[in-house]
N, C-alpha and C positions, 0 to 999 in steps of 0.2 A: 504494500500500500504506500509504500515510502514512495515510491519509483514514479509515481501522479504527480503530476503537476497541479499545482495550487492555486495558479494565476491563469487567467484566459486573456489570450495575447489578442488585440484586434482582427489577426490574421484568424486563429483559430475559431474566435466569435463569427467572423464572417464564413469562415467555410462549414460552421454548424448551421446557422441564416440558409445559406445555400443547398446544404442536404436538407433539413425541416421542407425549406419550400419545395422542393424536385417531389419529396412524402407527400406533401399536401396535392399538385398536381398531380400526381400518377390517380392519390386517393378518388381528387375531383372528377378523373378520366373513367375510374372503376364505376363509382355511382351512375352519372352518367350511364356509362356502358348498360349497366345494368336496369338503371330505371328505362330504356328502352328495351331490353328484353319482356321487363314485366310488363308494357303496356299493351307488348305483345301476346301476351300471356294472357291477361284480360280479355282484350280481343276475340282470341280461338274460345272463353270460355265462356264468353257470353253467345257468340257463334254455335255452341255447343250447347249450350242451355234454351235456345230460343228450337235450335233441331230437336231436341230432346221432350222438349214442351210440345212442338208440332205431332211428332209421331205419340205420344203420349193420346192427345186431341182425338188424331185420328183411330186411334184404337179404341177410344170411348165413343169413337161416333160409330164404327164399323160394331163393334159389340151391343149398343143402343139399336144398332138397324137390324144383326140379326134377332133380338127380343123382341123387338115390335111383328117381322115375319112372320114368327111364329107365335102371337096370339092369335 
């Protein structure tokens, strides 16, 4: 623990400045990235819920019309 330095030189201030922000970019790039996946993801699942609901529909209407036949 001796072998640390105890003083932060301008230099080395600034080149910590300089890694933090490159962190904070890549992070801002990931989010990003990502909240366009999920909007995607939304998307197909509402796509997938409104087909889901359709065919649901049509199966209460198809099973309503064979009961009515056959009174």
């Amino acid at each position: 623990m001796e072998s640390m330095r105890k003083a932060w030189t301008d230099e080395r201030l600034d080149d910590l400045n300089k890694r933090v922000d490159e962190g904070f970019s890549r992070i801002d790039a990931d989010i990003r990235a990502l909240r366009a996946e999920v909007g995607g993801l939304q998307r197909t699942m509402a796509q997938g819920f409104i087909a889901l609901s359709a065919v649901m529909v049509a199966g209460f209407g198809g099973i309503a019309g064979l009961i009515a036949t056959q009174i």
